[in-house]
C-alpha positions in Angstrom: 264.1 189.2 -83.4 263.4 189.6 -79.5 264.8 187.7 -76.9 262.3 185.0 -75.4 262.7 183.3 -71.9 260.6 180.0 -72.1 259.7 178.5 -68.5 260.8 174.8 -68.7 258.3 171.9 -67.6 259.7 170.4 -64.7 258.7 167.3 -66.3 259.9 168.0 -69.5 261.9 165.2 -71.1 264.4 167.5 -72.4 265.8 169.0 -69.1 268.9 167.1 -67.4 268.8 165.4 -63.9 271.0 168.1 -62.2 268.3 170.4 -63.9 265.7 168.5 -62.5 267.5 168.5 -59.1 267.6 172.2 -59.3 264.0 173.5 -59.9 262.5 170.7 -57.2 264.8 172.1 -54.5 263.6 176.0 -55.8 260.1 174.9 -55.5 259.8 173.9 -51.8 259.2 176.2 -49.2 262.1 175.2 -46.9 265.5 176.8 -47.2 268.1 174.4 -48.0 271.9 174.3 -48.7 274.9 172.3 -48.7 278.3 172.1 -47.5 281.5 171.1 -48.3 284.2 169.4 -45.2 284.9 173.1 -44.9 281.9 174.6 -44.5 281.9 176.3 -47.6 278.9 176.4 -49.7 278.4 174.3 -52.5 274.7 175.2 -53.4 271.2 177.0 -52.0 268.0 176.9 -53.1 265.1 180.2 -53.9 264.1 179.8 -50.3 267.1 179.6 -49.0 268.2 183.3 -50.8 264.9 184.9 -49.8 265.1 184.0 -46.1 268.9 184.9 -45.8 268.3 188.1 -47.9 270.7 187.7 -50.8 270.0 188.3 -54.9 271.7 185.7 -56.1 273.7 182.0 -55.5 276.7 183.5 -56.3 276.5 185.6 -53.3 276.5 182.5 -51.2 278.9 179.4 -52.8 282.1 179.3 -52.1 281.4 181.7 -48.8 281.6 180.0 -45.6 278.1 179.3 -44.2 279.1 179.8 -40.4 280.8 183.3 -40.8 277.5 184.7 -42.7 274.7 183.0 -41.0 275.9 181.8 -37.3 279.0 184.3 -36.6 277.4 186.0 -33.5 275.1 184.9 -31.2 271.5 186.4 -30.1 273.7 188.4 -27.3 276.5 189.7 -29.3 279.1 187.6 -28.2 281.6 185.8 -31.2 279.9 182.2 -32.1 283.2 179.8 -32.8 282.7 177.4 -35.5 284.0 174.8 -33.4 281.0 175.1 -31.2 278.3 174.9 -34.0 276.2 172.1 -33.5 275.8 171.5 -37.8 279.1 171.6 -38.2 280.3 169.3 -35.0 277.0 166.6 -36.2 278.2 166.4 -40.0 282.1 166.4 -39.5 281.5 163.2 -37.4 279.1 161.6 -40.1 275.6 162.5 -38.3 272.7 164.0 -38.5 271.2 167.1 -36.3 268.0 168.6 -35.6 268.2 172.4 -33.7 264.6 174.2 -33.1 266.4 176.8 -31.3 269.0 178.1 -33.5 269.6 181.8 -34.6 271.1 183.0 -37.9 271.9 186.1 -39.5 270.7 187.6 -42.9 272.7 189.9 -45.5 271.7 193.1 -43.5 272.6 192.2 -40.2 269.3 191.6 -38.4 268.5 187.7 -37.3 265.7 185.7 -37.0 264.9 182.4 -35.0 265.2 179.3 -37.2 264.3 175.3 -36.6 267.1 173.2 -38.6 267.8 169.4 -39.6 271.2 168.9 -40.8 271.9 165.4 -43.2 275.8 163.7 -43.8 276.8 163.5 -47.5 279.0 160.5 -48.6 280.5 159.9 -51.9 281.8 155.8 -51.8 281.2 155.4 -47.9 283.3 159.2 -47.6 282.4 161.9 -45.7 282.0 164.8 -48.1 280.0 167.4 -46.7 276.2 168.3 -45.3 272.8 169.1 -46.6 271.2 171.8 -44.2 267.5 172.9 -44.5 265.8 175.3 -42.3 262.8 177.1 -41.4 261.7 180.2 -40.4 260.0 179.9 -37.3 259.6 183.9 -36.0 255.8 183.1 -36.1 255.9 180.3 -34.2 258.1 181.7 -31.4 255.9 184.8 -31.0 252.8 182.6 -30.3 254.9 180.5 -28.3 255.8 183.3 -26.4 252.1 184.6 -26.1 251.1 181.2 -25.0 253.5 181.2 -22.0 252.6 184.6 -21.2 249.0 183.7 -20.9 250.1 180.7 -19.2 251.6 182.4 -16.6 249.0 184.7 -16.3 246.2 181.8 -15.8 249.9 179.9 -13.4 249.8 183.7 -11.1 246.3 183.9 -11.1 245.3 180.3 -10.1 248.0 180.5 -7.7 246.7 183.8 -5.9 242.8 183.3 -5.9 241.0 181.5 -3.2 238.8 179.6 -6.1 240.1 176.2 -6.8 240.5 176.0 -11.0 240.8 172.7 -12.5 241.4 171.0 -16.2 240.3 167.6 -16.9 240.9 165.7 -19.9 237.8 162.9 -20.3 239.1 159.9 -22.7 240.6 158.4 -19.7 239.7 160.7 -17.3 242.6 162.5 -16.0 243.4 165.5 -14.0 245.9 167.7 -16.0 245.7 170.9 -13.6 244.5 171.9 -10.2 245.2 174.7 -8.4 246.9 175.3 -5.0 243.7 176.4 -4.0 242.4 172.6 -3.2 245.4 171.2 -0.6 243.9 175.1 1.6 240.0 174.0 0.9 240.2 170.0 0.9 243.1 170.0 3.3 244.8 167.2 0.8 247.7 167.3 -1.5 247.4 168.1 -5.2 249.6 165.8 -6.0 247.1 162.9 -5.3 244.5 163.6 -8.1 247.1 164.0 -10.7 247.7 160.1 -9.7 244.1 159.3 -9.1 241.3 161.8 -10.4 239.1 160.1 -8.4 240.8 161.2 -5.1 238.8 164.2 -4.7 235.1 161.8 -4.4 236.5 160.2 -1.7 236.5 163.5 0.2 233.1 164.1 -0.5 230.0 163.3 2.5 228.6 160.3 1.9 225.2 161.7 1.5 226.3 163.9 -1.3 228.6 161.1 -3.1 226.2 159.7 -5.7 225.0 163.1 -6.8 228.8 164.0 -7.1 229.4 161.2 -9.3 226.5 161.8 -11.3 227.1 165.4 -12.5 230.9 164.5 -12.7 230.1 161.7 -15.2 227.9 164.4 -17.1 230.6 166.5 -17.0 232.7 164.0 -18.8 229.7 163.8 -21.5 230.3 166.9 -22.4 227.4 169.2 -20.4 228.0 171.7 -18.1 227.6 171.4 -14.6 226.8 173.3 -11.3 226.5 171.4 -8.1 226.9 172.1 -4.3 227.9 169.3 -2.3 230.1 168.9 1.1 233.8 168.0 1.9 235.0 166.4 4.9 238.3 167.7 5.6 241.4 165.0 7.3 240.5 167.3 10.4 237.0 166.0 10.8 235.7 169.8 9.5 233.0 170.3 6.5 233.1 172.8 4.1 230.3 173.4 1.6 231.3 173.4 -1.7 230.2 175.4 -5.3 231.7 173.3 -8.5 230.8 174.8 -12.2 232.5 173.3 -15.4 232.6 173.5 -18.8 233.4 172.2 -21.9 236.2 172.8 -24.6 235.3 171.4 -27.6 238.1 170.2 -30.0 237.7 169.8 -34.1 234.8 168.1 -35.5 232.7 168.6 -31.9 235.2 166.2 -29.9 235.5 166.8 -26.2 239.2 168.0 -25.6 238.8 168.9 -22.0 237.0 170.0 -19.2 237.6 174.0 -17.4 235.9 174.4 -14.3 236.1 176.4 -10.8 235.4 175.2 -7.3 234.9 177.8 -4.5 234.7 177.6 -0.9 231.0 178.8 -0.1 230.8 177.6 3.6 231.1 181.0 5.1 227.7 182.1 2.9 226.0 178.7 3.6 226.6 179.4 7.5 225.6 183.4 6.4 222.2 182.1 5.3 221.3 179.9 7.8 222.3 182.3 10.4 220.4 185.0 8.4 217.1 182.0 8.1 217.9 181.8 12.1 216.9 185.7 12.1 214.4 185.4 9.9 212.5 182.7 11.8 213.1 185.0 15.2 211.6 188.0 13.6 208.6 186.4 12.3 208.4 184.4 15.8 208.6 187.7 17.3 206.3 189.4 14.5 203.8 186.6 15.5 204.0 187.4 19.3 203.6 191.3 18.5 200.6 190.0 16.5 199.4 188.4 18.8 200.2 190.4 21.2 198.6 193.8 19.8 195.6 191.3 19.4 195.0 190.2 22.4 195.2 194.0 23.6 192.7 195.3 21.3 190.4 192.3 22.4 190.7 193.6 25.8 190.8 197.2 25.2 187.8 197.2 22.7 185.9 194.5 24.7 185.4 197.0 27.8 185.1 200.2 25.5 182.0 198.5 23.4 180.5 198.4 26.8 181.0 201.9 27.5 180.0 203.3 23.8 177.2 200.9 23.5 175.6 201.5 27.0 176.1 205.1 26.6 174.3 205.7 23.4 171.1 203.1 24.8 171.2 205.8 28.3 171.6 208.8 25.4 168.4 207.9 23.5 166.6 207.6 27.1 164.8 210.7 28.7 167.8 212.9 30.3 168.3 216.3 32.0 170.6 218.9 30.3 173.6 218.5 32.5 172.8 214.5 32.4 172.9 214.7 28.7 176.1 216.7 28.7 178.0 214.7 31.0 177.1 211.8 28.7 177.8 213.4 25.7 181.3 213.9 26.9 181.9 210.0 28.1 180.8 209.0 24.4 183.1 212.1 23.1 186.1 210.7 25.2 185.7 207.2 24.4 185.1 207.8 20.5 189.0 209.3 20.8 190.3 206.6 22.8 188.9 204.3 20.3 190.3 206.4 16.8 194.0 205.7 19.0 193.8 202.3 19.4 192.7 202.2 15.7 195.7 204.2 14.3 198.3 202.4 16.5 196.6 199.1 15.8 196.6 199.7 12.0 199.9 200.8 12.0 201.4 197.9 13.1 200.0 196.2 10.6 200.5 198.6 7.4 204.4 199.0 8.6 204.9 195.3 7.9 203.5 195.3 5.2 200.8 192.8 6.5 197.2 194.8 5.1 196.1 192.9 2.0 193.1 194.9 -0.2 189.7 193.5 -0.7 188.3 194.0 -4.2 184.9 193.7 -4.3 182.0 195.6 -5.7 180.6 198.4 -3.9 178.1 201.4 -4.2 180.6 204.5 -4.4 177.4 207.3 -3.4 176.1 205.3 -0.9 179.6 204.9 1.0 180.1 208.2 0.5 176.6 209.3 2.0 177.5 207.3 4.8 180.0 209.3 5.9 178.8 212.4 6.1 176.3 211.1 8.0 178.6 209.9 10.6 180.0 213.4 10.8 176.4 215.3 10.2 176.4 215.6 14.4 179.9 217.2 14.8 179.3 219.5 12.1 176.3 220.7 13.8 177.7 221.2 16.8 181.1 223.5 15.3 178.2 225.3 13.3 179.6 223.7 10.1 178.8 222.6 6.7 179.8 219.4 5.3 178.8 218.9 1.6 179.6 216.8 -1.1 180.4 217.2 -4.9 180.4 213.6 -7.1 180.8 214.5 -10.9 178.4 212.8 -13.0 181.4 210.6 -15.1 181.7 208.7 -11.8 180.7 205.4 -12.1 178.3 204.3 -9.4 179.3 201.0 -8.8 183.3 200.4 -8.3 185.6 197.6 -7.7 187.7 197.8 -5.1 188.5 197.9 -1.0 185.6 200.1 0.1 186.6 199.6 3.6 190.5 201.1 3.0 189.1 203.6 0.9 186.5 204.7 3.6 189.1 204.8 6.0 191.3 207.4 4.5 188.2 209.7 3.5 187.1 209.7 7.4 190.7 210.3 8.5 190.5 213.4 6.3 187.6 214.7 6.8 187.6 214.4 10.4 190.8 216.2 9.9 188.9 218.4 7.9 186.4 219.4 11.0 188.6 219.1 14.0 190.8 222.2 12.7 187.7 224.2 11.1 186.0 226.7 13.4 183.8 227.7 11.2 182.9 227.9 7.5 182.6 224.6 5.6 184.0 221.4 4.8 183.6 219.6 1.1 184.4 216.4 -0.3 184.8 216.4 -3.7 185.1 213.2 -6.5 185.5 213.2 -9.7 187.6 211.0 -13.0 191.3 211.5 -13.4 191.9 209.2 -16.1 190.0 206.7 -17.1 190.4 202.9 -19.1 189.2 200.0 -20.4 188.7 198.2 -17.2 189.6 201.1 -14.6 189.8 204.3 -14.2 191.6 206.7 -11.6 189.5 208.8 -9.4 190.5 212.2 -7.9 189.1 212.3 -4.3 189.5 216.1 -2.4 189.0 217.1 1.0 188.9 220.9 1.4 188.3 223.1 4.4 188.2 226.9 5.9 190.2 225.7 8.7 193.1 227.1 10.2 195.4 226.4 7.7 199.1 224.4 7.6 202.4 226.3 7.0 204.7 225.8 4.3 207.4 224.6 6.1 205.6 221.6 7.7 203.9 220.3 5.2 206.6 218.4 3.9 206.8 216.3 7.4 202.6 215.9 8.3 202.6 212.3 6.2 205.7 211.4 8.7 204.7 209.0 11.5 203.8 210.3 14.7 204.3 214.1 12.8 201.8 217.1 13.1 202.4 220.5 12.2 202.6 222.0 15.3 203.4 220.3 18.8 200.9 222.0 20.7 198.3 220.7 18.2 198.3 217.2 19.7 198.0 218.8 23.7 194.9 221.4 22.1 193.0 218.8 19.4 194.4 215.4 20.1 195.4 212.3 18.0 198.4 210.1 17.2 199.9 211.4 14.7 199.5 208.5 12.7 196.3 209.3 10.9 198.3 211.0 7.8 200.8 208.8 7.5 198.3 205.8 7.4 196.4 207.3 5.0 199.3 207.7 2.8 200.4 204.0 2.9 196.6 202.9 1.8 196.5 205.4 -0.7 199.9 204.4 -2.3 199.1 200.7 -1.9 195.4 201.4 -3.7 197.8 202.7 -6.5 197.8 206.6 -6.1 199.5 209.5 -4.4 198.2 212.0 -1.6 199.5 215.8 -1.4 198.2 218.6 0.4 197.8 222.3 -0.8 197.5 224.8 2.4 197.6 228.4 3.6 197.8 229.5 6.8 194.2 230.8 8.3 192.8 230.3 4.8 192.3 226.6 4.7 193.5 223.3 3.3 192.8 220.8 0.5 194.1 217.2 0.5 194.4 215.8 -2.3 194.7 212.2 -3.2 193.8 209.8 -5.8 193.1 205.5 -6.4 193.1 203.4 -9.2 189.3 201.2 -9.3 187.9 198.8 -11.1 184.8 199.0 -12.9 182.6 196.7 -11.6 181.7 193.5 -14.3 178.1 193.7 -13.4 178.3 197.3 -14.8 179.9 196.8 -17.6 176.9 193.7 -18.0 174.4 196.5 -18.3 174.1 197.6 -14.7 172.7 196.2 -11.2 168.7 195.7 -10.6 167.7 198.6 -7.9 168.4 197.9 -4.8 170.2 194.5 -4.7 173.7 196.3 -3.6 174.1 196.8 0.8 170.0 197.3 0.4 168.3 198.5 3.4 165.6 197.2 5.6 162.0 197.6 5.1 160.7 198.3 8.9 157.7 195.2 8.9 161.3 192.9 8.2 162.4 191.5 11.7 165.4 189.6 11.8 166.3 186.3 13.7 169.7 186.5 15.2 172.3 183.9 16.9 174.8 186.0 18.5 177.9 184.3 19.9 179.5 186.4 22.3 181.4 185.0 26.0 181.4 188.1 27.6 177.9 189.4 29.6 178.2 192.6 29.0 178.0 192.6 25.6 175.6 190.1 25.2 173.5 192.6 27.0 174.3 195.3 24.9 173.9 193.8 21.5 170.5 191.8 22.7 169.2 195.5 23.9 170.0 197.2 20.9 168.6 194.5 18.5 165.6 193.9 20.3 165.1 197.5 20.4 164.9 197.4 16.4 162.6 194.7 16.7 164.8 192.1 15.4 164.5 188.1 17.7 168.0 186.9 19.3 169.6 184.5 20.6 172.4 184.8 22.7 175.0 181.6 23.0 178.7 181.6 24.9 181.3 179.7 22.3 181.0 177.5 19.1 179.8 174.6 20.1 176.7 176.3 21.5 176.3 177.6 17.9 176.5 174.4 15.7 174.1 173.2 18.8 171.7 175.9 18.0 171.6 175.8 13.6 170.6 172.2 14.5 167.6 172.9 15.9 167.0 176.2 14.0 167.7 178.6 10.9 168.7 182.0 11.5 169.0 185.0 8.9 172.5 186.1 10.5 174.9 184.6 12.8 176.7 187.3 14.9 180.0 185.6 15.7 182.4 187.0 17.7 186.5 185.6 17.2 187.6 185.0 20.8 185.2 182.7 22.6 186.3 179.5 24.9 186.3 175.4 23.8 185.4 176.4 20.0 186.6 180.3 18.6 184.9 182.1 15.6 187.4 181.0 13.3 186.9 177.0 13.9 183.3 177.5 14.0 183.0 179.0 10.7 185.0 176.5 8.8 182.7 173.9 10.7 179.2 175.8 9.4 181.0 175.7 6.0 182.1 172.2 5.9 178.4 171.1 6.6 177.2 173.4 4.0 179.1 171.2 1.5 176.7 168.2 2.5 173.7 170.2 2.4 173.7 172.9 -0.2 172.5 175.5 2.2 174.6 178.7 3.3 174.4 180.6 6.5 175.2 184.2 6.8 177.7 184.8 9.1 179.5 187.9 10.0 182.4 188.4 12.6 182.2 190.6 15.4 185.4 191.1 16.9 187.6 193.4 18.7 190.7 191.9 17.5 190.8 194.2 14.1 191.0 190.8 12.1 189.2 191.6 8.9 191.3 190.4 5.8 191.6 187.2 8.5 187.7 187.0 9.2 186.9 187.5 5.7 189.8 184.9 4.2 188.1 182.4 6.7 184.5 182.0 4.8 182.9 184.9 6.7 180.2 186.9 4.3 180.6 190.5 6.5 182.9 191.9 9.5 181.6 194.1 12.2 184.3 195.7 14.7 183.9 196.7 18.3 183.2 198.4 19.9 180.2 199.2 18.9 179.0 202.1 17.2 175.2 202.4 17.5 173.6 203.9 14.3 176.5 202.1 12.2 176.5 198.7 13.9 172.2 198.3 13.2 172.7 199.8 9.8 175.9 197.2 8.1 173.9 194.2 10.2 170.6 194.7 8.7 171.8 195.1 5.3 174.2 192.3 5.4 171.6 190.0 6.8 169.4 191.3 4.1 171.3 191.2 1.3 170.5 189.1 -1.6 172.7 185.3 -1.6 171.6 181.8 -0.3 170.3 181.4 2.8 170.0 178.5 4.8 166.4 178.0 3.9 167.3 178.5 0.1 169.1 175.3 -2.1 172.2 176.0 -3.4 
């Protein structure tokens, strides 16, 4: 029959005390043994075997405890019995509790151990110890990890010009600061670990009760950011940036508050020195503005006089050599005025200061009116200008007609300054087209003389042209590329060129439009878009205008075209006037004495509020203020100086164009 090992029941009636005793002491997870008054063993439990490394207890009783488990220390040196701590607590009838002892198992290598050692009496005698003990490598190694990181967090709180702190909330109390805060606050640390609150009293006074605030929310639990000011013993103030956060112990109980305080005086002082230098360049942007205004006022006002007189003496009876020497005043101050337009725009555009217009407008028709501006100095260079739109082009876009305009003219009079003969076209047609835009595809092309490779890289540059003699033989600023470029770019294209020497030059560029809502409605009724005039239609006109000259000129040229005007010297004079009379249009010009163009505008709209009427009025300025004249209520813009044929033309067909008129209720 076979052997059989039957675990006892613990509990099993059966089993003796010292049994009993036996399999308790083999079930806990602490080693334990005991000693006689010699420090021999007398027993040892499971744990105590496993830990120590031996099979059996017979390894261990009878053997002297101290020359198997403490007979060397960590270091290697000999560990006397006589200066064990067990053995000198229990032969004076005491107990001991080591949490830094070492002891060696069976095959030599040692581990770190936590003991409690307990006196055994028999009849009030000392006979011996019980020792128990636990392994505590696991705990010593995170130990150790902790102090690392703690010295890590000690060198690196120490050496950083931040100021780290550790709160704990429930009291309050300030369980670490930094060295950081004695350099910053100019006090000792030593104060807030005896009063937390020692810190608020450093704060300004205007910044105290917002201080206390977030710091109480802070002790709630919610992190915080704040700025506030310190006033240091020395009278000083520094600016201050606090953060904290919270560490959340078991069941979502605050444990403590982290947080970081940094200096931030030097920025504050940064930005209010760099706000300083802001406020002095727009101060000095203004002046420049005002400035460049003022100039073109008094440029322009002088040159409309010249341009406009000329072309009334031009369409008089004149000799030849009359004629010519006319021709060439209106030649010279048509260039002086396409400088002063480039420089003027270009101040602005560099800034960043031109805001687009988006309005509708009759694509053709602008085109159309370009050529005709050019139609004369074609003629004369024996040229051809013509004019390709494909048929996908919608009529009717949405956009800044007037930007737009200005790059085509800069091109194509580009286009015919450096052709000597041949032909010049302007072509248009789709790129890409969407739901509620499309891209259009605009190209200049010429027989001219051509731009070499090497330069065509630098001819968007300001103040760049291919060739320096070109600005002594044909003229200009230099500025006309490079402004179209920046309209083109901020109208959501690109511009490139494509050129060979003495065979001519394309520009291309392209623009992203709108299509106009009244298109997409089902189209426009004929003629209700910049409609011209029929010739029985005369127009009455109020012109405000200070200087004489031009009052002259503009009176001439109206009354010429059959239109009625009346002339008045500021904006007082004006509101005088719509008193007593209506008037289709209202010529007003920007600079005038007691009452400018811009107060008398919002005036004539303010009254319009009361009486449901509206009066057409359109600027006429020198000043080259037309996102300003149009932002201000005005319904058109007219610059000077004056260009004859173009001046009669936008006039007549803003003053005819469809809209309330002063005589119609709103």
């Amino acid at each position: 029959m076979a052997n059989t090992v039957r675990r006892r029941d613990p509990a099993d009636a059966s089993i003796g005390s010292e049994e009993l005793q036996r399999l308790l002491l083999d079930s806990t997870g602490e080693a334990i043994y005991a000693l006689d008054m010699f420090g021999n063993c007398t027993f040892c439990n499971a744990a105590c075997l496993r830990l120590l490394g031996y099979q059996n207890a017979g390894e261990l009783i009878g053997k002297n405890m101290h020359s198997l488990m403490h007979h060397t220390r960590p270091d290697g040196t000999p560990y006397p019995s006589v200066e064990c701590r067990i053995y000198s607590a229990f032969r004076h009838g005491e107990g001991s509790h080591v949490d830094d002892e070492v002891v060696w198992r069976a095959d030599g290598t040692s581990f770190p151990v936590e003991y409690w050692s307990y006196p055994i009496r028999e009849s009030n005698v000392l006979i011996g110890a019980v020792v128990t003990f636990v392994d505590i490598t696991e705990r010593r190694r995170e130990e150790q990890a902790l102090r690392q990181s703690e010295e890590m967090f000690r060198q690196l709180a120490e050496n950083i010009r931040e100021i780290l702190f550790i709160v704990t909330p429930d009291p309050p109390r300030m369980t670490y600061i930094s060295p950081a805060y004695e350099e910053v606050f100019g006090r000792p640390c030593q104060e807030l670990y005896a009063r937390i609150g020692a810190w608020i009293d450093a704060v300004h006074p205007e910044d105290r009760l917002h201080v206390r605030s977030v710091f109480e929310q802070s002790l709630q639990g919610a992190a915080t950011a704040m700025e506030y000011r310190v006033i240091r013993p020395d009278g000083s103030v520094r600016w201050i940036h606090a953060r904290s956060f919270p560490v959340q112990a078991t069941q979502g109980k605050l444990a403590r508050i982290v947080g970081i305080a940094e200096d931030i005086t030097d920025r504050k002082r940064a930005m209010e020195e760099m706000e300083v230098a802001r406020k002095a360049a727009e101060s000095a942007n203004r002046a420049k503005t005002e400035f460049l205004a003022n100039m073109s006022h008094e440029i322009r006002t002088p040159l409309n006089a010249v341009i406009g007189m000329t072309d009334l003496v031009l369409e008089t009876e004149l000799s030849f050599e009359q004629r010519e020497y006319l021709e060439t005043v209106r030649l010279s101050a048509d260039s002086l005025l396409t400088v002063i337009n480039d420089i003027l725009d270009f101040s602005k555009i560099e800034p960043g200061r031109i805001d687009l217009e988006v309005i509708d407008f009759n694509l053709r028709d602008g085109l159309a009116t370009i050529l005709k501006m050019f139609s004369a100095r074609a003629d004369e260079k024996g040229l051809r200008v013509l004019c390709e739109v494909a048929n996908e082009v919608p009529e009717i876009m949405r956009g800044d007609p007037h930007r737009l305009r200005q790059v085509v003219v800069n091109l194509v009079d580009n286009a015919i300054k450096f052709t000597h003969k041949g032909n010049v076209l302007l072509e248009v047609r789709v790129e890409a087209e969407g739901d509620a835009d499309c891209i259009l595809h605009y190209v200049v092309a010429d027989t001219g003389i051509g731009i070499p490779a090497d330069k065509q890289k630098i001819i968007f540059d300001p103040f760049s042209q291919a060739d320096n003699s070109t600005t002594r033989k044909y003229g200009g600023t230099g500025l006309g590329l490079t402004l179209s470029k920046r309209l083109v770019e901020k109208m959501g294209g690109e511009i490139w060129v494509e050129s060979e020497v003495g065979r001519g030059t394309q520009f291309h560029f392209t623009v992203r439009l709108w299509t106009s809502q009244k298109t997409m409605a089902g189209g426009i009724a004929q003629g209700s878009l910049y409609k011209a005039r029929g010739p029985e239609e005369v127009l009455s006109v109020l012109v405000a205008e200070d200087n004489r000259v031009n009052q002259s000129l503009v009176k001439r040229l109206l009354e010429k075209r059959g239109h009625r005007v009346v002339v008045v010297t500021n904006g007082r004079e004006v509101l005088e006037a719509l008193k007593k009379e209506n008037y289709d249009v209202v010529l007003m010009d920007i600079h005038m004495p007691e009452m400018d163009g811009f107060e008398t505008t919002a005036a004539i709209r303010e009254i319009e509020k009361e009486t449901g009427l509206h009066q057409r009025v359109i600027a006429f300025t020198a000043s080259e203020d037309r996102e300003k004249c149009l932002a201000a209520g005005m319904d058109g813009y007219l610059s000077k100086p004056i260009r004859t044929p173009e001046f009669v033309e936008l006039l007549e067909n803003s003053a005819s164009a469809p809209g309330k008129s002063r005589s119609e209720k709103v």
